[in-house]
N, C-alpha and C positions, 0 to 999 in steps of 0.2 A: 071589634069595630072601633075607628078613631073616635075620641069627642068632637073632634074637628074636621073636616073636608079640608085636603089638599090646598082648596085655593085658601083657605085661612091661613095656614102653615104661611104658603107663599108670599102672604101680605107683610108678614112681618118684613119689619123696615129695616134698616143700614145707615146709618150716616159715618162717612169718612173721607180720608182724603181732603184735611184742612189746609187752608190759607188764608192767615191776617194779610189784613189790606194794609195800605200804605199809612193810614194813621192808626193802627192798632185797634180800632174800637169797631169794628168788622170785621165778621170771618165766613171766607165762604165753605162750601161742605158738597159732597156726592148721597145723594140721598136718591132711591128707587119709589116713591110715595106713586109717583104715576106708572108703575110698573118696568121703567128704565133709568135708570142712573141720571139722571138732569144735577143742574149747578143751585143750590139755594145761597141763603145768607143770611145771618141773626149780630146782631148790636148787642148783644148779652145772655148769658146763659138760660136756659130755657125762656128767650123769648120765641113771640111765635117768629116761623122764619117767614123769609121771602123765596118766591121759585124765580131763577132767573135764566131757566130757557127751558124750552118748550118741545125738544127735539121726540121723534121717538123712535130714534135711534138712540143708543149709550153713549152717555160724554164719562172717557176716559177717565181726563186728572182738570182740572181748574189752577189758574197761577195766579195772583195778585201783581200789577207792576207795585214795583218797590215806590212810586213816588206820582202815581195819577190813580186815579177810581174807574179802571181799567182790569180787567184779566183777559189770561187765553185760556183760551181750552180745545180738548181736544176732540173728536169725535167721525166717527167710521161709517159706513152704511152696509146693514146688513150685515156687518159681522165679517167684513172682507179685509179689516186690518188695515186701511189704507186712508189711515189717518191723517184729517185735514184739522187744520190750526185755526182757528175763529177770536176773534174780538168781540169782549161784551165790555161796552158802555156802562158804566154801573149806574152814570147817574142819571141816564135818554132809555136805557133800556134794547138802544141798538146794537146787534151783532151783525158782526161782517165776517167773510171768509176771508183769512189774509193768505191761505197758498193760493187755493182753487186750482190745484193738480189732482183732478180724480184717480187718475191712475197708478200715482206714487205714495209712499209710505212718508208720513213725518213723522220724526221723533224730536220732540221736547228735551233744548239745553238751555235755557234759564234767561228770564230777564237781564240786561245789566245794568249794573247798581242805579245808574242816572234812569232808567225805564228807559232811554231813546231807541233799544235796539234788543232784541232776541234772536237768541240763536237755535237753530234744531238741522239735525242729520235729515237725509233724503236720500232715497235711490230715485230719484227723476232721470238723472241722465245715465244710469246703468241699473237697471233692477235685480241684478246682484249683487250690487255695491252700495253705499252709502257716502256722502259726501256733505262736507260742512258747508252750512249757511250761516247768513248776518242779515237778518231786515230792519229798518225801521219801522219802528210801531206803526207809524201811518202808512205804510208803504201796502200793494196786497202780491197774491200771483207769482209771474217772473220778473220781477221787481228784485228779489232778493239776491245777495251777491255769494256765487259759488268762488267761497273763500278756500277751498282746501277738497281737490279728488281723491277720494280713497279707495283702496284697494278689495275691501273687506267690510267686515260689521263694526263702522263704527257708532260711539254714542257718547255725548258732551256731560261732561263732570261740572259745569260750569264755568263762570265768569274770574279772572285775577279780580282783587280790590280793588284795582286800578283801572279795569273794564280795559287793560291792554292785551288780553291774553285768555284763549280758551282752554282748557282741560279736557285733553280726548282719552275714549279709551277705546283700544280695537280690541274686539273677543275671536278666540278660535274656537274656544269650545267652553261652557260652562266654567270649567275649570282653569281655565290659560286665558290671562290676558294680557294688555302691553298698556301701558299707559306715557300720554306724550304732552307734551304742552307744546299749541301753536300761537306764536305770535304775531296777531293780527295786524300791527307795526311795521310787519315787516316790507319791503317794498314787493316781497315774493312769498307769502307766507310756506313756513316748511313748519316739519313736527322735529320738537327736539324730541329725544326717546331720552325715557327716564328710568324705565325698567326693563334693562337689557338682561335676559335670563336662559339659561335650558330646559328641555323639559317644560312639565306645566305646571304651572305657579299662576296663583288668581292673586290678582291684584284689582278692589273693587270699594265701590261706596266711599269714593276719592273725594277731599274738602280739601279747599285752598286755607292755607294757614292765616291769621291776618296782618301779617306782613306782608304776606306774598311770596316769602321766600321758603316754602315748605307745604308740606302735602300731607294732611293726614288720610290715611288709609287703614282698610284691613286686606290682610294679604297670608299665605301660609309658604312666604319664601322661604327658604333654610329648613333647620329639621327638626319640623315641625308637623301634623299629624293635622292641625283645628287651624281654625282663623284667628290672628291676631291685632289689633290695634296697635298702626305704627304711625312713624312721623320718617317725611324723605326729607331731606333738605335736599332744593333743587343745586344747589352753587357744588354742594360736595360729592353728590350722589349718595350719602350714608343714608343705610333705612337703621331706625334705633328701633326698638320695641318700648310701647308703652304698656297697652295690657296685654296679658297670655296667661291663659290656663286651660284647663283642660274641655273647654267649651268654648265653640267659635264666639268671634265677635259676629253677628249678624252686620251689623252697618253703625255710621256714626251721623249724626245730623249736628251741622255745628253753622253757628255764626259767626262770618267770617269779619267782624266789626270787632267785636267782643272777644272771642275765643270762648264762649259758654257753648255748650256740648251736650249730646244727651246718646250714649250709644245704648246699644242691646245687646246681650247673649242669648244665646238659644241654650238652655238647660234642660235636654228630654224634649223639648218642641214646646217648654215654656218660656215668658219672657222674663229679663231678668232686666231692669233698665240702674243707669248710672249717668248720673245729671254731674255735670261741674265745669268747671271755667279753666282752661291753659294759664300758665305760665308766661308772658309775654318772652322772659328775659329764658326762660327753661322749658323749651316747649314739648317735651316730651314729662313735665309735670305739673300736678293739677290742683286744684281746692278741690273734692267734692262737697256737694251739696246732700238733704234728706232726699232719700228714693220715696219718689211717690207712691203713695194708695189707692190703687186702680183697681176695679172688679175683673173679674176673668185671670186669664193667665195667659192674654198671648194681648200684643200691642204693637203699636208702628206707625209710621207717617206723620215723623214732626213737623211742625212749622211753627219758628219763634217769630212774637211781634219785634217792630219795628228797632224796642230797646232791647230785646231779651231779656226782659223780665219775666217774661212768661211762655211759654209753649202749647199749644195744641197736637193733639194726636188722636187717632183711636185705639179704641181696645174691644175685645171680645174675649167670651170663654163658652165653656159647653151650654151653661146657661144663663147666658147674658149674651141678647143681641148686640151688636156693634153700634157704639155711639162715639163722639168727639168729647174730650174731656179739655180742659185745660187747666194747666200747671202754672203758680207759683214757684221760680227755680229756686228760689232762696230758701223758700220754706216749706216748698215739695206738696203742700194742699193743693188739691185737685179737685175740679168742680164741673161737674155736670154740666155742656153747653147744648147738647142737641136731644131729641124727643123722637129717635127715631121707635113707633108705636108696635105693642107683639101683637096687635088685631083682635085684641081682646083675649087673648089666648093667656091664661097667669103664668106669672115666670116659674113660680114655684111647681108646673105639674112639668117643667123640661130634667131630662136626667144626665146626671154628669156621669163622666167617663171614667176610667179606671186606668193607669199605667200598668201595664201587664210587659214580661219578657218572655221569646218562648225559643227553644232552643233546636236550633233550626240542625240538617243531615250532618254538617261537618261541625258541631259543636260553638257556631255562631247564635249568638243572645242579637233575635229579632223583636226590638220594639214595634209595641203596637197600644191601641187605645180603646179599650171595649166597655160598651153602654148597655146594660142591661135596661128591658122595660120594668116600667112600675110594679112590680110585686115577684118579679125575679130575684131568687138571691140562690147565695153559694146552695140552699137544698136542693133549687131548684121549685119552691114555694109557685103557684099562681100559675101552673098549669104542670098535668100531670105529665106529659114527657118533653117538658123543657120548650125555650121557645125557639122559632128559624130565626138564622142568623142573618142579617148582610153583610157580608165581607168587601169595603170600600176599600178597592185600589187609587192610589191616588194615581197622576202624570208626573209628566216629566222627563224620565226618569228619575234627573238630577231635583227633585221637589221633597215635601214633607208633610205628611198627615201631624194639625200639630190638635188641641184641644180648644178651637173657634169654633164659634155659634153655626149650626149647617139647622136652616130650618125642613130640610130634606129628611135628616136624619130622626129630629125631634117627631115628625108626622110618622116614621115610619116605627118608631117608637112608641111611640101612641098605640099601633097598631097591633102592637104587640110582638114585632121584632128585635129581637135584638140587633147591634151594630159592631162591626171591626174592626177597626180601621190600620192596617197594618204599616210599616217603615221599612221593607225589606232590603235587602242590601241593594247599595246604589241612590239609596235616599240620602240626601242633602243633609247636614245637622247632626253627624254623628265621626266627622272627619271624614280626611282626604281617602284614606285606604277603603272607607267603609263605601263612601260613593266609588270606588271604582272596581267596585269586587262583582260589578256585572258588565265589564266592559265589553264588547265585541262577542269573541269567543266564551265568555263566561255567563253570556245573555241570561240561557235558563235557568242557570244557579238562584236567580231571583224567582224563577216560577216555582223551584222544587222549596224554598220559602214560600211561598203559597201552602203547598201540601203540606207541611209541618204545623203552619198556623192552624191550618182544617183541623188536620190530627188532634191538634192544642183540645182546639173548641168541641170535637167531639166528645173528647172525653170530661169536657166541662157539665158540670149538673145539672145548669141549667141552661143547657143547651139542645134542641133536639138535633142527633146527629144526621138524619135522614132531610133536614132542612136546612138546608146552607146554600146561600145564592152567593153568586160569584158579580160584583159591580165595579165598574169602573169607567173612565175616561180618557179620550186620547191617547196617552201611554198606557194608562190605566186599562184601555181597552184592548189593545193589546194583551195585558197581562190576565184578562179574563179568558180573552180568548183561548192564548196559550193554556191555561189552567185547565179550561175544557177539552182541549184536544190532549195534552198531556195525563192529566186525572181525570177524567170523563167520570169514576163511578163515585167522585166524592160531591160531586152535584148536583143540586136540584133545579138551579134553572141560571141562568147567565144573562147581564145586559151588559151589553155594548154601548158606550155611547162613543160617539166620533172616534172611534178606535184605529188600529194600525191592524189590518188583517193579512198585505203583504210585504215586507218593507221593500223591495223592490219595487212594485209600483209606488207607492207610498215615497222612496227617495226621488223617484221620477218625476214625481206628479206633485211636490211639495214646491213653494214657493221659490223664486229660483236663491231671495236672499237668505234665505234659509239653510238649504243644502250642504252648506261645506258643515258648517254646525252641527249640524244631526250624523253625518256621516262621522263626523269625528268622535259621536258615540256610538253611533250602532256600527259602526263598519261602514265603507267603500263600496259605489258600485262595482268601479272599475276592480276590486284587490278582493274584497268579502262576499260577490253575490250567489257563490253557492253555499257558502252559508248563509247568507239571509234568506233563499230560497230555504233552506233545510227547516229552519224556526217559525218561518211564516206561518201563521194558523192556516192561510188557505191551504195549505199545500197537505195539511193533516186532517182537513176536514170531515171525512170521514170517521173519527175517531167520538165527534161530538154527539152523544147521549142528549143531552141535559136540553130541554129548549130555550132557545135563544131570542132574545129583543133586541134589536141594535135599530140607532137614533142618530140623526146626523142634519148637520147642515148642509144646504146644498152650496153656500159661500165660502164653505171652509178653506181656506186659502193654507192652512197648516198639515191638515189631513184630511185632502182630498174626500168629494161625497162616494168617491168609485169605491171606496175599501169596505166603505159599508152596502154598497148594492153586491160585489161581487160575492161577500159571507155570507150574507141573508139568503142571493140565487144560489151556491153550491151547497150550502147547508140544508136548504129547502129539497132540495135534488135527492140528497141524502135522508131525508123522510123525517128530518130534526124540524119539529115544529118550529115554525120562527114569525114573530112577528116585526116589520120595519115601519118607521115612522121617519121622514124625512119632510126639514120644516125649508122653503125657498126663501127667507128674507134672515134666515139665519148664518152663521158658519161657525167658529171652530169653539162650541157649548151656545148655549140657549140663554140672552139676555130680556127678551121679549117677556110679558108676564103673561100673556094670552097663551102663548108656546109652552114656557113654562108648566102653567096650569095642563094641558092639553100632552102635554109630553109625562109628566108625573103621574096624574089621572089613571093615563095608559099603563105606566110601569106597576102602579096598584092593583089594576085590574088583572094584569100578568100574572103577578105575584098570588092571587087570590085565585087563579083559573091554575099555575101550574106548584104551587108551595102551601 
C-alpha cells in the first residue's frame, strides 16, 4: 500500500512555460496549483507569486508584449483544441477575448517587436486548413486581417527584425516540412519558398538571424540520419551546417537583437544544452558560453529577458518536479525562480530510472527507461517473486519517453510497482531511419518490440513475470491494444486511455485539419484501408485474454470518444472483463484535477482487483 493517496501524487505542482515581461523584472509562469494550468507571475526568484487568471479550463502558453505590461494567452474549453487568444492587463487585471471564434482553432505566431500587432494561423474559414492572420493588440474577433490563405497545416516562426516579414512553416508530416517567408509589404502578400526539396526533410524550430538576412534552423537535409543546427541565407539560398553529430539538435531559442542562443540536443532522451552568441560578421560561428547547472536531465522553453542577459526555462527529471530556473548567459549560474510544491510528499522517497537497451526479433537495440520500487534490486530483494510491472507506452508515434518527473508513475511506485517506459522503433530522438522503421506496412514491427521488452522484463529478477500490465495513450493506446490482441498470454491486464482501437474510423472521425497528417503515417483511407482494417485491434478482438480499462474523453477532437465505446462493447461481448470511464468536459487526455483524481483512483483499484 502507497504512503500516499493518489490525490497527493496528483497535487504535486509544475511550473513552466516562461515569459520576461517587457522590462525584465517580471516573469510570467504555467503553473497547475488550482488543479488546471492558470498564468501566475513573480518579480524574483522564489518570491511568493501572483495568479493571474482564473480559468478552469487549461491556459496553454502565456506571451509577454515585447514593450506594454500586457500578454496573450491561450486557452480551449473542455479539451476540444479550439484555442482562443485572450488579453491580460497586467496592470487592471482585465482579460478580453481577442478572436471569440468558438468554433476555430488559433495557433500562436508572436508578438511584433513594437508590441502593435500579433500574429497566429487559424482554420476559421476552412477547417482543414490554416491561414495567416495580423491584429492589433487592441483590435478583438473579425477584426483581424486574413493576410495569407493556405493550403495546409500552416504555423508562424515569427516576426523579421524589421516587423516587415512573417516566417511560415507548412507540415506534411512530422517529418517534411517547407518553410517560406511572407512579406507582409507586399501590396499582395505571396510566400517566397526557401526550402525547396524531395522527399521528406524536416526543417523546424526556425529563428530569424539579426540581420534579417538568414534563418537559423535545425533540419536533416542532405545525408544525414539526426537533426542538425543550420544557418540559410535567405539572398543565396545556401544552408551551411553549424552543429552536427550524432544526436539531433532538438530546437534553438535565440534572440534576434543579440544573436545569443541557447539550443538543446537530445542524448538518449536527455538534455544537453549549449548557450552562446553568433558571430555578426560569420554567422555560422559562435562564442560559447559555461553550460549551465540544472537538476534533472531533461529541459526546455527558453525565454530571454529584454537584454539577454539572462534566460528562463524549465527543467525536470525522474525526481525533480518541474520548475522555472533562470540563467545567467555569461556565467551559466542558475537559480531557482518558482516553488512549484511535492504536497508534502519528500523528494528523496521518488526513484530514478535506469537506461536499459533490449534487443528487439531483428537484432534492433530498443531503448527504454525502467524504475524499480523502493527495495527492488538486480536479486530481486523486497518481495519474493519480484514486483508487477507497468509497461508505459508513450503516443505519437513520432514522440519520446524521456526521464521527466510523471507524478503517475512515482504513486504507482510507491505502490510497489515497477515502471517501463519503452522508445520502440518510430520513436522520435534516435534518428530519421529509426522513426520510420514503423511506417505504414511496417506498423507492427513496433508491437512485436512490445513482445521483446516483456520477454526482457520477464526474465528480470526482479520482476514478477506473471504481472506485467500493458499502459498507454492515444498512440500509446493503440499499441496496448495491439499488444493484447497480438500477445494476449503475456498479460495481466491492459488500459486504454484515449487510444486508436480502429484506424479507420479513427481516420474518419479525426479532426478534419488533422487528417492528411496522420495519414501520411499510418496509411491512406483511399490506398491502405485493408490494411488498416487488418491491424485494427477491433478487428482482433477476440484474441484479448487480459481485462481491459479504457478512458476517454468525450471532446476529444484527436481520437474520437467512438474508439473507446466500440473496444469496451466488443471486448465486453467477448466475456473480457472491462471496465470504461468516460469524463464529458474533457478530450484528447485528462487536464482536470478532479478527473484526474477520479480517473487514477479508478486505474489503482483495477490494478488491485485484477494484478
Amino acid at each position: 500500500m502507497a504512503a500516499y493517496e493518489i490525490e497527493r501524487y496528483l497535487n504535486i505542482r509544475s511550473a513552466y512555460g516562461a515569459s520576461f515581461g517587457p522590462d525584465g523584472d517580471e516573469l510570467s509562469f504555467l503553473m497547475d496549483t488550482t488543479g488546471t494550468p492558470q498564468v501566475w507571475t513573480l518579480t524574483g526568484p522564489r518570491e511568493w507569486p501572483e495568479q493571474r487568471t482564473f480559468a478552469d479550463e487549461r491556459v496553454t502558453f502565456a506571451s509577454w508584449s515585447p514593450e506594454r505590461p500586457e500578454l496573450i494567452f491561450g486557452m480551449d474549453e473542455g479539451g476540444n483544441e479550439r484555442a482562443q487568444l485572450f488579453r491580460l492587463d497586467a496592470e487592471t487585471g482585465t482579460i478580453e477575448n481577442v478572436t471569440a471564434m468558438p468554433d476555430a482553432k488559433h495557433r500562436w505566431g508572436g508578438w511584433s517587436h513594437d508590441g502593435d500587432q500579433f500574429a497566429f494561423t487559424s482554420n476559421r474559414r476552412d477547417e482543414a486548413v490554416f491561414d495567416v492572420y495580423v491584429q492589433d493588440r487592441d483590435e478583438t474577433g473579425d477584426e483581424a486581417a486574413l493576410v495569407y490563405e493556405g493550403d495546409g497545416w500552416l504555423s508562424l516562426s515569427g516576426w523579421s527584425p524589421d516587423d516587415s516579414r512573417l516566417l511560415v512553416s507548412q507540415a506534411y508530416s512530422n517529418f517534411d516540412q517547407d518553410l517560406y517567408v511572407l512579406d507582409l509589404e507586399a501590396e499582395k502578400p505571396t510566400l517566397e519558398h526557401l526550402t525547396p526539396h524531395e522527399g521528406d526533410v524536416r526543417y523546424q524550430s526556425a529563428s530569424w538571424a539579426p540581420d534579417g538576412e538568414g534563418i537559423y534552423l535545425v533540419t536533416d537535409h542532405g545525408d544525414t540520419d539526426t537533426l542538425y543546427l543550420a544557418y540559410l541565407d535567405l539572398e543565396s539560398g545556401a544552408l551551411e551546417s553549424v552543429v552536427a553529430d550524432e544526436w539531433n539538435v532538438d530546437g534553438i531559442a535565440l534572440d534576434d537583437e543579440t544573436g545569443r542562443f541557447v539550443y538543446s540536443q537530445n542524448v538518449e532522451g536527455y538534455t544537453e544544452l549549449t548557450v552562446g552568441e553568433f558571430d555578426t560578421d560569420a554567422p555560422t560561428e559562435f562564442e560559447e558560453f559555461p553550460e549551465p547547472d540544472l537538476p534533472g536531465g531533461v529541459s526546455g522553453g527558453v525565454s530571454f529577458d529584454p537584454d539577454a542577459e539572462r534566460f528562463a526555462l524549465s527543467t525536470t527529471g525522474d525526481t525533480v518536479n518541474t520548475n522555472v530556473f533562470v540563467v545567467d548567459i555569461e556565467t551559466g549560474e542558475a537559480e531557482r525562480w518558482t516553488s512549484a510544491p511535492t504536497a508534502g510528499i519528500p523528494r528523496e522517497t521518488f526513484d530514478e530510472s535506469e537506461l536499459v537497451h533490449i534487443e528487439s526479433f531483428d537484432g534492433l537495440e530498443v531503448p527504454g527507461f525502467l524504475t524499480l520500487p523502493d527495495g527492488e534490486n538486480e536479486a530481486g530483494a523486497g518481495s519474493d517473486d519480484g514486483a508487477p510491472v507497468i509497461v508505459d507506452i508513450h503516443g505519437g508515434p513520432e514522440s519520446q519517453r524521456r526521464p521527466s518527473f510523471s507524478s503517475v508513475k512515482q504513486y504507482f511506485l510507491d505502490r510497489g510497482y515497477g515502471y517501463f517506459e519503452p522508445n520502440v522503433r518510430g520513436s522520435a530522438g534516435y534518428g530519421a531511419d529509426y522513426a520510420a522503421l514503423d511506417d505504414v506496412e511496417k506498423r507492427m514491427d513496433s508491437v512485436t518490440d512490445i513482445k521483446a521488452c516483456v520477454e526482457w522484463l520477464q526474465n528480470h529478477p526482479a520482476v514478477d513475470p506473471d504481472r506485467i500490465v500493458a499502459k498507454g495513450g492515444s498512440y500509446g493506446g493503440f499499441m496496448v491494444l495491439a499488444s493484447l490482441t497480438e500477445y494476449p498470454d503475456l498479460w495481466a491486464a491492459g488500459i486504454d486511455i484515449v487510444g486508436i482501437a480502429n484506424f479507420v474510423t479513427f481516420l474518419e472521425n479525426t479532426g478534419d485539419w488533422r487528417r492528411e497528417l496522420r495519414e501520411a503515417e499510418y496509411g491512406s483511407l483511399a490506398e491502405d484501408r485493408e490494411f488498416l482494417e487488418e491491424i485494427s485491434p477491433i478487428n482482433n478482438v477476440e484474441q484479448i485474454e487480459a481485462p481491459l480499462f479504457v478512458l476517454h474523453g468525450e471532446n476529444d477532437p484527436r481520437v474520437p470518444v467512438g474508439e473507446a465505446e466500440q473496444i469496451a462493447e466488443e471486448a465486453a461481448e467477448q466475456g473480457v472483463p472491462v471496465r470504461k470511464l468516460l469524463f464529458d468536459d474533457e478530450g484528447h487526455g485528462f487536464s482536470k484535477l478532479e478527473n484526474r483524481i477520479e480517473a487514477y483512483s479508478e486505474i489503482a483499484d483495477f490494478l488491485d482487483e485484477h494484478v
